[in-house]
Backbone bond lengths (Angstrom), bond angles and torsions (degrees), N, CA, C in turn:
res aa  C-N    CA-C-N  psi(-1)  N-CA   C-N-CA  omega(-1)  CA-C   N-CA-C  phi
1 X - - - 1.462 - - 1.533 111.31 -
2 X 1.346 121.40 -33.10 1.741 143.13 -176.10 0.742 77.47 -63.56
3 X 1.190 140.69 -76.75 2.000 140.46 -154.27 1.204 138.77 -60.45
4 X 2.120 98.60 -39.09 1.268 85.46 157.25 1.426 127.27 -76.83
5 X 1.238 117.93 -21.55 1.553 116.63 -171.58 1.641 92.67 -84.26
6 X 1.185 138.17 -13.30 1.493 115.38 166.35 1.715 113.38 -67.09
7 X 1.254 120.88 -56.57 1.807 132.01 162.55 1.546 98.73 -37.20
8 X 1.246 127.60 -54.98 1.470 101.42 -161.13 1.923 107.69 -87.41
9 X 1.048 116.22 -13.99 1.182 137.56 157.81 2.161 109.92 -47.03
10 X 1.412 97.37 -66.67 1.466 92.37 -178.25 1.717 99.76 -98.81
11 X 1.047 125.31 10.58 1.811 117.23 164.86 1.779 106.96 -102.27
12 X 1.498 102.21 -47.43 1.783 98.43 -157.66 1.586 96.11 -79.84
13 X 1.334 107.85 -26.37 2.001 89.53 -157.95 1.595 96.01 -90.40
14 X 1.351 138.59 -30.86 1.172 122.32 158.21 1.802 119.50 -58.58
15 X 1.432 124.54 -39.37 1.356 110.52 168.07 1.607 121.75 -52.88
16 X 1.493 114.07 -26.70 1.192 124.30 -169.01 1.709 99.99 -87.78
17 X 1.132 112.03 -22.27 2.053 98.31 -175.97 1.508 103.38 -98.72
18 X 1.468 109.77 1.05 1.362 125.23 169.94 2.028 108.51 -77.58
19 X 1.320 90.06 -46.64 1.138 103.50 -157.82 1.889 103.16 -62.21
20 X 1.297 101.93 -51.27 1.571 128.74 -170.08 1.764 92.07 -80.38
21 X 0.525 143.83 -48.64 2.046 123.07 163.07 1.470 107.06 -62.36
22 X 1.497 132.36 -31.14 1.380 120.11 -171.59 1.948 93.55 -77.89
23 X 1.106 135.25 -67.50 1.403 156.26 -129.67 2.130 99.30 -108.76
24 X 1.006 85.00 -16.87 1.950 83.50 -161.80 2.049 102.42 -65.69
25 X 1.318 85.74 -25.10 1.792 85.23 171.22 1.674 121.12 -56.64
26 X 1.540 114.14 -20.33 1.253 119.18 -178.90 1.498 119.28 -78.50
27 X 1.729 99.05 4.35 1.400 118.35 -169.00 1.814 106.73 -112.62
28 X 1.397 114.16 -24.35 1.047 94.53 -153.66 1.470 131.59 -70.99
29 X 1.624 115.89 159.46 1.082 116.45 -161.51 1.781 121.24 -78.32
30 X 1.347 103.92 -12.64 1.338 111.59 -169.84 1.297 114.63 -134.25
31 X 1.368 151.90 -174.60 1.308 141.39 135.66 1.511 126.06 -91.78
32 X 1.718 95.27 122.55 1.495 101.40 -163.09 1.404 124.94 -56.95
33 X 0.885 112.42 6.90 2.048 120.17 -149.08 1.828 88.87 -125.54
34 X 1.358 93.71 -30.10 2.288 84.05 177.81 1.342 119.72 -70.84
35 X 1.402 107.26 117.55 0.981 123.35 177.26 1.549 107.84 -85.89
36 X 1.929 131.51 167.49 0.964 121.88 -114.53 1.574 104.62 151.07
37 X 1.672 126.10 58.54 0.941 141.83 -160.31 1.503 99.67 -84.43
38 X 1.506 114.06 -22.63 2.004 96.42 -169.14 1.670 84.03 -102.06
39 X 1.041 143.35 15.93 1.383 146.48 176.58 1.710 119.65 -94.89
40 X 1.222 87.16 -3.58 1.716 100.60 -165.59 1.289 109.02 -52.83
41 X 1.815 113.23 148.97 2.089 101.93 172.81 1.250 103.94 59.87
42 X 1.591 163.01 13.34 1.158 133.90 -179.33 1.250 108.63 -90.67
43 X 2.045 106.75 143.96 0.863 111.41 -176.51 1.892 111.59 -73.70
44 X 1.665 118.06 179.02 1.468 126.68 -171.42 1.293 103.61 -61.91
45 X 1.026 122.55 122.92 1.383 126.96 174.01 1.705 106.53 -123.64
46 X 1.683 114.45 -162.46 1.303 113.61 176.46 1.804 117.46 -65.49
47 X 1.509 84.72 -29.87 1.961 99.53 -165.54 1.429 109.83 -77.63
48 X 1.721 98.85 -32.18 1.622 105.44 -160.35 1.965 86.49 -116.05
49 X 1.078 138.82 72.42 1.761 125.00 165.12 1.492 109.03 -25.75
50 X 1.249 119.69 -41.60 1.661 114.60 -173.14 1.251 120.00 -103.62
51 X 1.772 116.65 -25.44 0.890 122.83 -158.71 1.387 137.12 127.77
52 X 1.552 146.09 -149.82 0.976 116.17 156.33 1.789 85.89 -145.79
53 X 1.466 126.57 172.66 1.437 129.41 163.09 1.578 112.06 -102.79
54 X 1.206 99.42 -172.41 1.747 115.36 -156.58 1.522 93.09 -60.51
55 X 1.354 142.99 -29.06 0.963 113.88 152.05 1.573 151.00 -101.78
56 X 1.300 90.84 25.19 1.613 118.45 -174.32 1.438 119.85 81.35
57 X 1.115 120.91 6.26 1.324 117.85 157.29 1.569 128.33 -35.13
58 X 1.075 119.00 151.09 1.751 112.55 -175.64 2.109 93.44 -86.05
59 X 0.972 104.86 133.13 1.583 97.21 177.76 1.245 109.99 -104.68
60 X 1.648 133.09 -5.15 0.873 131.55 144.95 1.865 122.41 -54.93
61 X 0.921 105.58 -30.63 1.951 116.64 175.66 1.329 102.53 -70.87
62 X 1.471 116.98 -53.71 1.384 114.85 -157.55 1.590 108.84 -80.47
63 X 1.795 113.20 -20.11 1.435 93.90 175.22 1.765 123.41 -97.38
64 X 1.506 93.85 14.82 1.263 122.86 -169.16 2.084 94.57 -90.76
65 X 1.455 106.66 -48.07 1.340 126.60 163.17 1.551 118.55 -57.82
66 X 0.966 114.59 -52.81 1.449 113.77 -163.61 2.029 108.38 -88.41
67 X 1.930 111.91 -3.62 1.195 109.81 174.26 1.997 85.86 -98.85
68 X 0.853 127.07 14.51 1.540 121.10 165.00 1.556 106.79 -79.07
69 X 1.686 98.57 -72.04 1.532 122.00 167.85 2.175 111.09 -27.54
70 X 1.017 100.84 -59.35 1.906 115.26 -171.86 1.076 85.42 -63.42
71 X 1.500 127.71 -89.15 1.695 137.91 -164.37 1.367 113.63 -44.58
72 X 1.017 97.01 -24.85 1.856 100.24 -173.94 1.236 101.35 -66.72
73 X 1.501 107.05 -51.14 1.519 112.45 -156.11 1.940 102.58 -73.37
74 X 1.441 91.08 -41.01 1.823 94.25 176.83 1.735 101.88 -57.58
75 X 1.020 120.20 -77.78 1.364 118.23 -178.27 1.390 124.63 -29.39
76 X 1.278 136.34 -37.43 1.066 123.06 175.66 1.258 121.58 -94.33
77 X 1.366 116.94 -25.24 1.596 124.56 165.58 1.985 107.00 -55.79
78 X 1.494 102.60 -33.65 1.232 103.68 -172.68 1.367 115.57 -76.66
79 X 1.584 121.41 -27.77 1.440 123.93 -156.97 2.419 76.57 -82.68
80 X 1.245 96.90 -62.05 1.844 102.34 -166.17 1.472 90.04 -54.53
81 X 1.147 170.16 24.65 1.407 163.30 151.44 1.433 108.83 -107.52
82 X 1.262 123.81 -50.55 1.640 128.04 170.47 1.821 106.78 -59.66
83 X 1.628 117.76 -34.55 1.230 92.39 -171.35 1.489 115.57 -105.66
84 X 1.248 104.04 -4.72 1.682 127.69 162.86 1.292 114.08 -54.93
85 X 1.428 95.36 -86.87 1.048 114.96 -176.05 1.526 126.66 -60.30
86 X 1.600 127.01 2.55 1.110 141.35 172.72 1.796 98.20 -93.90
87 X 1.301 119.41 -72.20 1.116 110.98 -178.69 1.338 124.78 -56.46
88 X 1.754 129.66 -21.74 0.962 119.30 154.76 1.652 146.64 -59.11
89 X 1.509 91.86 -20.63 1.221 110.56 -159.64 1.821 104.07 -98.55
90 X 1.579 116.77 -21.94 0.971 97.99 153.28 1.523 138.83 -90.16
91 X 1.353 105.64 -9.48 1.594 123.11 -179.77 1.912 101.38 -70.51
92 X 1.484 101.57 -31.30 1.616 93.36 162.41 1.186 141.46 -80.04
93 X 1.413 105.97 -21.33 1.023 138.43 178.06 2.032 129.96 -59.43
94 X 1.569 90.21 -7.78 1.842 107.03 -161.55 1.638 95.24 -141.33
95 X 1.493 118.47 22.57 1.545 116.28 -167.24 1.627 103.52 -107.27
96 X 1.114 126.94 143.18 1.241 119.67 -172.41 1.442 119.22 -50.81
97 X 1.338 125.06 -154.50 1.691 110.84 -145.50 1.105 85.26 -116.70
98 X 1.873 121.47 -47.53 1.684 113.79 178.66 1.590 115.65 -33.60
99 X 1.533 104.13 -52.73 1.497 126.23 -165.92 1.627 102.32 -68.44
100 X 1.338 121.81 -50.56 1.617 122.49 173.12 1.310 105.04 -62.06
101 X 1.586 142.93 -36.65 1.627 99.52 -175.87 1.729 107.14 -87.32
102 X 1.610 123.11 -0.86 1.455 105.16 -169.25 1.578 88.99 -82.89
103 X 1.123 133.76 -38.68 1.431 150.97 -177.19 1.911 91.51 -47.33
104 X 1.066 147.42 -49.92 1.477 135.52 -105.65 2.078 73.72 -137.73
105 X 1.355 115.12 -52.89 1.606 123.21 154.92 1.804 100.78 -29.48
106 X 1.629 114.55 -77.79 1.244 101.23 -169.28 1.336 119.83 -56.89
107 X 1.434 120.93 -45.01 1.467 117.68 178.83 1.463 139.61 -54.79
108 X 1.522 101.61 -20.63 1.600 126.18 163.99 1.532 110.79 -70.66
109 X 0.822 108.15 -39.25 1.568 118.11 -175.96 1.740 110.69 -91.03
110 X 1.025 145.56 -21.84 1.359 141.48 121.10 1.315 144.82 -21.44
111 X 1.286 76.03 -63.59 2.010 100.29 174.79 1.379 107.60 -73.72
112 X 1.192 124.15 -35.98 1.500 127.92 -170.19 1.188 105.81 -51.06
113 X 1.700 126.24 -22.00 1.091 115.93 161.04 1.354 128.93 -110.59
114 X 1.527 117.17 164.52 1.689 127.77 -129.34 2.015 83.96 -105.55
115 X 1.210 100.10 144.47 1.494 113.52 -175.64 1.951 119.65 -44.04
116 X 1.289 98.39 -39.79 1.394 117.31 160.62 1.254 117.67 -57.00
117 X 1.194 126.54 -43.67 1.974 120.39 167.73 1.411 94.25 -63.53
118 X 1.389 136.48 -46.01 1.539 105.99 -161.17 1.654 98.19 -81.58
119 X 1.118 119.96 -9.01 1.953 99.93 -179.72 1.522 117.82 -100.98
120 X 1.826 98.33 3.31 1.623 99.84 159.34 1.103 104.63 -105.98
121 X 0.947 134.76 4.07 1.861 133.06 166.75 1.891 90.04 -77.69
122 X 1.400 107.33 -80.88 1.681 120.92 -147.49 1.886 87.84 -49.77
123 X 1.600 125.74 -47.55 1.440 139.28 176.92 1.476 106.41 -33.33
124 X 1.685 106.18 -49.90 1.219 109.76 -143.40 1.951 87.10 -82.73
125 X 1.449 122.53 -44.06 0.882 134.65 -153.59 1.930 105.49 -85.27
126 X 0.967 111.22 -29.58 1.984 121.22 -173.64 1.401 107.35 -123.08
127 X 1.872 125.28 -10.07 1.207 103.79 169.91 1.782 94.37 94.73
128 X 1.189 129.86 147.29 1.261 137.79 174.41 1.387 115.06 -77.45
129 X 1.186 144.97 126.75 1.625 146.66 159.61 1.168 91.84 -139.82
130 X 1.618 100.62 -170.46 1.531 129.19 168.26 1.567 107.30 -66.48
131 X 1.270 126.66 -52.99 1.613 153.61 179.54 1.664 89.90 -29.79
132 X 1.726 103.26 -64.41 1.683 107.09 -162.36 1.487 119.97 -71.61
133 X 1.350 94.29 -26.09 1.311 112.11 -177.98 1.433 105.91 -54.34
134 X 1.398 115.69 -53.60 1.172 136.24 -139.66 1.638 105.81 -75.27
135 X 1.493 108.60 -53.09 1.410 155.97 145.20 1.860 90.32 -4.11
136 X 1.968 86.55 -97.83 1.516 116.61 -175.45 1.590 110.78 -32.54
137 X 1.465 122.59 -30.47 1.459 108.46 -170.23 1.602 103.47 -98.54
138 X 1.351 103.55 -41.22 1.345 103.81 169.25 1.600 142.49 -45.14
139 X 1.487 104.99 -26.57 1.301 107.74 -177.59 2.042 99.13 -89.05
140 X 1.536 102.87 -37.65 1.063 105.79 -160.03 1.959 103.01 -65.50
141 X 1.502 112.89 -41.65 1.387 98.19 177.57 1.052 119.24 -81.60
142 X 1.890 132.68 -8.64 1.433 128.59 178.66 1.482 103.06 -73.99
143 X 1.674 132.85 -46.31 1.606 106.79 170.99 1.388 110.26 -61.72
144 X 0.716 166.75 60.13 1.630 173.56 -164.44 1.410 99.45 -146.54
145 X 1.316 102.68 -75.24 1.208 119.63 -174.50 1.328 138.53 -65.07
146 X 1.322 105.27 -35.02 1.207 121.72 158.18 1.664 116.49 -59.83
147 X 1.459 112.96 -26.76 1.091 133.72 175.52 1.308 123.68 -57.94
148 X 1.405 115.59 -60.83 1.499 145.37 174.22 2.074 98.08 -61.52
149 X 0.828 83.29 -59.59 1.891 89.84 -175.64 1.560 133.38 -55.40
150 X 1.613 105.37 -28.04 1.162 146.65 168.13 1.706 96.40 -69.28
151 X 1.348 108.42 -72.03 1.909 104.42 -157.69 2.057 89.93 -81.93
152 X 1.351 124.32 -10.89 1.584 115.74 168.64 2.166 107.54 -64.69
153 X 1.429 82.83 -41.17 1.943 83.28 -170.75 1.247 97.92 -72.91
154 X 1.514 127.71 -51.58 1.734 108.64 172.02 1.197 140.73 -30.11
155 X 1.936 101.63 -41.75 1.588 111.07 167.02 1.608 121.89 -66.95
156 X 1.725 99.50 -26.73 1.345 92.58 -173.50 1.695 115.59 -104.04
157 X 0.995 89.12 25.83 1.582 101.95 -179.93 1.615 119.59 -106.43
158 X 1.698 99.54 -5.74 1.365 95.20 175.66 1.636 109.19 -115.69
159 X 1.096 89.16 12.78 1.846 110.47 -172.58 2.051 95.83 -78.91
160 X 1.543 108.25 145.35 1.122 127.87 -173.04 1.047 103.82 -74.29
161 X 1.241 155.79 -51.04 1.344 125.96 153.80 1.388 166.03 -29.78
162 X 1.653 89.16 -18.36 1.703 131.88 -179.91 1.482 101.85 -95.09
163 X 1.617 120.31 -42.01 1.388 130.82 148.53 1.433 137.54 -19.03
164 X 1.447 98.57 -63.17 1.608 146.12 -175.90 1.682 98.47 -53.13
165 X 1.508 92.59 -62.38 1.636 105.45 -158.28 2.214 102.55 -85.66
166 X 1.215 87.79 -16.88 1.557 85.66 177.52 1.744 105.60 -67.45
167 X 1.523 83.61 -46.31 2.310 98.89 -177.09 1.569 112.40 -56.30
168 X 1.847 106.54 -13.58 1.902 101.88 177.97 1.871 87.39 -110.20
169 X 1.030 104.75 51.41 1.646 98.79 159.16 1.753 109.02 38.77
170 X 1.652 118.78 42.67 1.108 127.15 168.55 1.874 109.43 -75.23
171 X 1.200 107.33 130.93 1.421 119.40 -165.27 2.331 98.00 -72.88
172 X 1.087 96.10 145.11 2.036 95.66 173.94 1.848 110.04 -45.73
173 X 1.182 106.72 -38.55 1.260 103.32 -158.69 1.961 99.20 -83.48
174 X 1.459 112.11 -31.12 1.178 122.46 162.81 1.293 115.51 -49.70
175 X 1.718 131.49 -63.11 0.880 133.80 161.52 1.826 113.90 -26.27
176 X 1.524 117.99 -83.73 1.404 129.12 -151.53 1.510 86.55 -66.11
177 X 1.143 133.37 -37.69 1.606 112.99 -165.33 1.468 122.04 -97.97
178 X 1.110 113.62 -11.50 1.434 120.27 170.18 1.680 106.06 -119.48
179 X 1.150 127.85 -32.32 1.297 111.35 -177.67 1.025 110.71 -68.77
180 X 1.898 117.03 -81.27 1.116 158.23 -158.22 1.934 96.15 -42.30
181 X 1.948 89.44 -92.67 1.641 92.82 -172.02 0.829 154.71 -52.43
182 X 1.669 101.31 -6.09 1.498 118.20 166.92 1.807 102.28 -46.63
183 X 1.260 113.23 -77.90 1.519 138.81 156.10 1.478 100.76 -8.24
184 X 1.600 130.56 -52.54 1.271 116.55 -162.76 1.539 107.13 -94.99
185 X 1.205 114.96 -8.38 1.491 109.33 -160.57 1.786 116.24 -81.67
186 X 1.654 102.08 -6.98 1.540 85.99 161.25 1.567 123.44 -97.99
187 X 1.320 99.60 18.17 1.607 110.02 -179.40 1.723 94.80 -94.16
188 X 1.152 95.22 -23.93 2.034 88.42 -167.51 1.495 88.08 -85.18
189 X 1.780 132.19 -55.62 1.095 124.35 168.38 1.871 128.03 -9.58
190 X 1.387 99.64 -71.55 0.876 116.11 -166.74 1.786 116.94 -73.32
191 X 1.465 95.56 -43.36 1.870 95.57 156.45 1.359 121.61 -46.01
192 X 1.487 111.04 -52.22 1.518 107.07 -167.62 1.415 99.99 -77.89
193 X 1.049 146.44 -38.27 1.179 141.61 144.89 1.780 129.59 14.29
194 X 1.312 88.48 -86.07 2.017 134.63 171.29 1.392 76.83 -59.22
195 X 1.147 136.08 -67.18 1.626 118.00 -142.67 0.886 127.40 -78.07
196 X 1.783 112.58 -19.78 1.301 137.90 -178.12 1.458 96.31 -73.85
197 X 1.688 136.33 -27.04 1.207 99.14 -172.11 1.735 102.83 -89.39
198 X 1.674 94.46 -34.37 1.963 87.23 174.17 1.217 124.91 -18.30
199 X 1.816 112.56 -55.91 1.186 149.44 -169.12 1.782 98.05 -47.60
200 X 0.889 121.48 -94.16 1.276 129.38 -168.96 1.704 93.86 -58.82
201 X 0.990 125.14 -25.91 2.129 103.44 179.84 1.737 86.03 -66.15
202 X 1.924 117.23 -39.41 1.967 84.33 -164.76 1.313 118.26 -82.94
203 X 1.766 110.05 -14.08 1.263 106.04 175.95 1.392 112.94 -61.69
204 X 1.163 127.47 -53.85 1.714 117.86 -158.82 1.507 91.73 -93.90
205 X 1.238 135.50 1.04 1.480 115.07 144.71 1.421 130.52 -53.70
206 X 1.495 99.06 -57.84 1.243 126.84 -167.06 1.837 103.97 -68.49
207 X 1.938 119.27 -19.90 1.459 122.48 152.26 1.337 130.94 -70.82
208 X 1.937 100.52 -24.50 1.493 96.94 163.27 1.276 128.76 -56.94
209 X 1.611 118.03 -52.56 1.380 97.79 172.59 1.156 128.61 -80.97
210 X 0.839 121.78 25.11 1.546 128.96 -176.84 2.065 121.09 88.13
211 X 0.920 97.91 -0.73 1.908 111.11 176.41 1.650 99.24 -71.65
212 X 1.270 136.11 0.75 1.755 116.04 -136.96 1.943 70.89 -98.90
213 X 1.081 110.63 -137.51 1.729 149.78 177.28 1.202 114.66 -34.93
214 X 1.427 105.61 -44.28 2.003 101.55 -161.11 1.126 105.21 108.17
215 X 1.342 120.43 153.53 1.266 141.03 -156.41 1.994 102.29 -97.09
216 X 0.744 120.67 -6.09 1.546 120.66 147.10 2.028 125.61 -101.30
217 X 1.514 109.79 19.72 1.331 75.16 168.84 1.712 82.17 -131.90
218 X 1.189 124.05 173.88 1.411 141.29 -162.82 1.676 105.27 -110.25
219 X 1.077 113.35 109.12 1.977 119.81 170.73 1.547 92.40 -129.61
220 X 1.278 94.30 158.26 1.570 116.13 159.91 1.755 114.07 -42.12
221 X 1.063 110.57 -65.26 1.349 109.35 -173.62 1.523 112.55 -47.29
222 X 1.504 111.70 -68.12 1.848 107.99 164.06 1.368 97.76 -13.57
223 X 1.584 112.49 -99.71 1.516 109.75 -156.26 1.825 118.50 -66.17
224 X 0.844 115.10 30.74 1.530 124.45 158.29 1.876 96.15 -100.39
225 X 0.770 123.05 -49.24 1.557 136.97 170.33 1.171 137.38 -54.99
226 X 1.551 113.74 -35.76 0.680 116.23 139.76 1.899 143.80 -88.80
227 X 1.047 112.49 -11.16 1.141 141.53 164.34 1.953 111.50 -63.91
228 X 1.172 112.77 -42.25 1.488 96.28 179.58 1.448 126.91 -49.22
229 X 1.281 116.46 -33.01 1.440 122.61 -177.32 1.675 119.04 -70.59
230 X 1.162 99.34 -11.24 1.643 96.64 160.17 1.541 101.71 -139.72
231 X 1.366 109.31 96.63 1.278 135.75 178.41 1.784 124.57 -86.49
232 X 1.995 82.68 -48.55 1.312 78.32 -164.59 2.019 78.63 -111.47
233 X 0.914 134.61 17.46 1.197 114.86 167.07 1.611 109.44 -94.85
234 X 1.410 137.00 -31.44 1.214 160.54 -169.41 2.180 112.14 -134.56
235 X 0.903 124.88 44.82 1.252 110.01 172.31 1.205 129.29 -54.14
236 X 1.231 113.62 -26.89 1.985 110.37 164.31 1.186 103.80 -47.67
237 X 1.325 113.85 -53.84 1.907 103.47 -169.21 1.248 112.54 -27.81
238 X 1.554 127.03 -68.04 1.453 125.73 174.64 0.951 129.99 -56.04
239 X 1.424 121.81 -45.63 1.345 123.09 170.87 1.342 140.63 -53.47
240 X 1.326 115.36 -39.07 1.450 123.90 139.65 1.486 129.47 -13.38
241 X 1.496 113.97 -88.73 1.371 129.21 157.77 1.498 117.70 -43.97
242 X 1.308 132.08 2.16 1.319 121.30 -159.23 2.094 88.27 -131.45
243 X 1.449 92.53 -39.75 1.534 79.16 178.98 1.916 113.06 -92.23
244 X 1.668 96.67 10.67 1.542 99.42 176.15 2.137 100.62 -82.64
245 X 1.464 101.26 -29.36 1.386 84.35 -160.49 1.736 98.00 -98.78
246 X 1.714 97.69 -2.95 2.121 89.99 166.18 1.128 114.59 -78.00
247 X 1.592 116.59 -33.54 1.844 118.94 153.56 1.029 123.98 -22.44
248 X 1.934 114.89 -74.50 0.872 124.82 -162.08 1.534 123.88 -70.74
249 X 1.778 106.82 -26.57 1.065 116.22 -178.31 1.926 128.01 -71.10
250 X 1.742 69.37 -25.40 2.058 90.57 -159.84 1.951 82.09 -72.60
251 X 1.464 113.20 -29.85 1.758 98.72 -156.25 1.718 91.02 -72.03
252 X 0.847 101.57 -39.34 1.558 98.99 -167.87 1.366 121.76 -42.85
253 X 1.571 113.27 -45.08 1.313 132.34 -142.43 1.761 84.10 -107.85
254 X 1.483 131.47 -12.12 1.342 133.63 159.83 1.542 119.25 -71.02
255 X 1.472 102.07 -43.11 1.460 104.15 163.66 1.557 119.86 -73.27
256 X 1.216 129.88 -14.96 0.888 117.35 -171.67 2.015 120.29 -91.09
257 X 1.827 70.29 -32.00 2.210 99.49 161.80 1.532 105.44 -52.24
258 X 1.806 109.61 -40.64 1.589 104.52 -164.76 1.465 104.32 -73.86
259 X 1.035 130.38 -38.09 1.934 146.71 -154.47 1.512 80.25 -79.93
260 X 0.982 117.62 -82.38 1.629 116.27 -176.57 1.903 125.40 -46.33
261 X 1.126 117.53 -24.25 1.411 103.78 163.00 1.504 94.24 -109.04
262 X 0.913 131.22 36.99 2.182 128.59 143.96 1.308 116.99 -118.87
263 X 1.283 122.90 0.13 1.325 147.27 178.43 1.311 96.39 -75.43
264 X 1.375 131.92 136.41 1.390 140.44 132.65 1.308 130.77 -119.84
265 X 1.345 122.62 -142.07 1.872 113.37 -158.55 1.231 94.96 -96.19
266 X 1.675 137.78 -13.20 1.300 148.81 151.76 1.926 88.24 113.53
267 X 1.137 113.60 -128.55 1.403 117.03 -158.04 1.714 106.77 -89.85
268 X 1.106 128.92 -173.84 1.580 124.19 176.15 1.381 104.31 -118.63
């Protein structure tokens, strides 16, 4: 009984603070973008749950807004990287050996650099939006991934079962899609996972200083950013946004702890 309520403890309540930053915008109480000059500083009331900031904004809306803005951007970089980077990674994964080390050369040399060089390159080169953002994370975790998925099918390609099914005249594509990825898919799980929280520490970094979205769309980082300057007159302001994205970050990186100690070497 301890056990199950320990699993649903580290599976449901991180899916659930996942859930309520991805979806909570369908709730919100105010509109984040109204401004509201005799509203300024107010404390939580019925209208405002959090309050409002220096310019009366509801900050309950906007961090309800700006986990749309973050999640959005993780989510879709994540779904085009999981299904990319899965099918790529096993199609590399079964290619002859000449072709795997020039292949395995480029991917070292890609990856070698850290997700932040590619969104001050794509930044520097298209200007910051949602578009680049989206772009910038995507390319940077699909060689990764493609990476990881690639040297997983190598291991499982010399495995006796992969053997087995080659000796009943099982076709390659038979192999990688029914044998193989079953086997790889809690490794991609668990990457996109981990990455999702990276993901959101560079996005709303990268809004602190001002590189993130643009000054019309709403993320966490903005209002951490904007929020410092009245610190000590209003310190919730920051804190809010700051313990929305240690939430969001800590659930991630719990799910990703859980996938990885239920994970094993997959089949023999």
């Amino acid at each position: 009984m301890m056990r199950r309520v320990n699993v649903l403890l580290k599976t449901g309540l991180p899916l659930l603070v996942i859930m309520i930053c991805a979806l909570g915008y369908l709730f919100m109480p105010n509109d984040p973008f109204h401004v509201d000059l005799s509203s300024r500083f107010l404390a939580p009331s019925a209208a405002y749950p959090l309050g409002t900031d220096h310019l009366g904004r509801c900050l309950l809306s906007r961090l309800l807004e700006g986990g749309r803005t973050t999640l959005g951007i993780v989510v879709a970089a994540s779904v085009i990287v999981a299904v990319l980077g899965t099918g790529l990674g096993l199609l590399a994964g079964q290619i002859g050996p000449d072709k795997a080390l020039f292949l395995e050369s480029v991917l070292n040399a890609v990856t070698a650099l850290p997700p932040v060089a590619y969104l001050i390159i794509f930044i520097g080169a298209w200007g910051n939006g949602f578009l680049t953002m989206i772009f910038a994370v995507t390319i940077s975790l699909l060689l990764r991934l493609i990476k990881l998925v690639k040297t997983r099918t190598e291991i499982e390609w010399g495995k006796a079962y992969v053997m087995c099914a080659i000796a009943a005249g099982a076709s390659k594509a038979h192999l990688l899609a029914i044998q193989i990825a079953p086997n790889v898919i809690k490794d991609v799980i668990r990457f996109i996972c981990l990455s999702c929280a990276d993901t959101i520490m560079v996005i709303t970094g990268f809004s602190f200083i001002g590189l993130g979205l643009g000054d019309n769309v709403i993320d966490w980082g903005m209002m951490v950013s904007e929020a410092r300057s009245f610190i000590i007159l209003r310190p919730d302001l920051i804190l809010y946004p700051i313990g929305t994205i240690f939430a969001c970050t800590l659930s991630f990186n719990v799910l990703g702890r859980q996938i990885e100690e239920k994970g094993g070497d997959g089949r023999a």
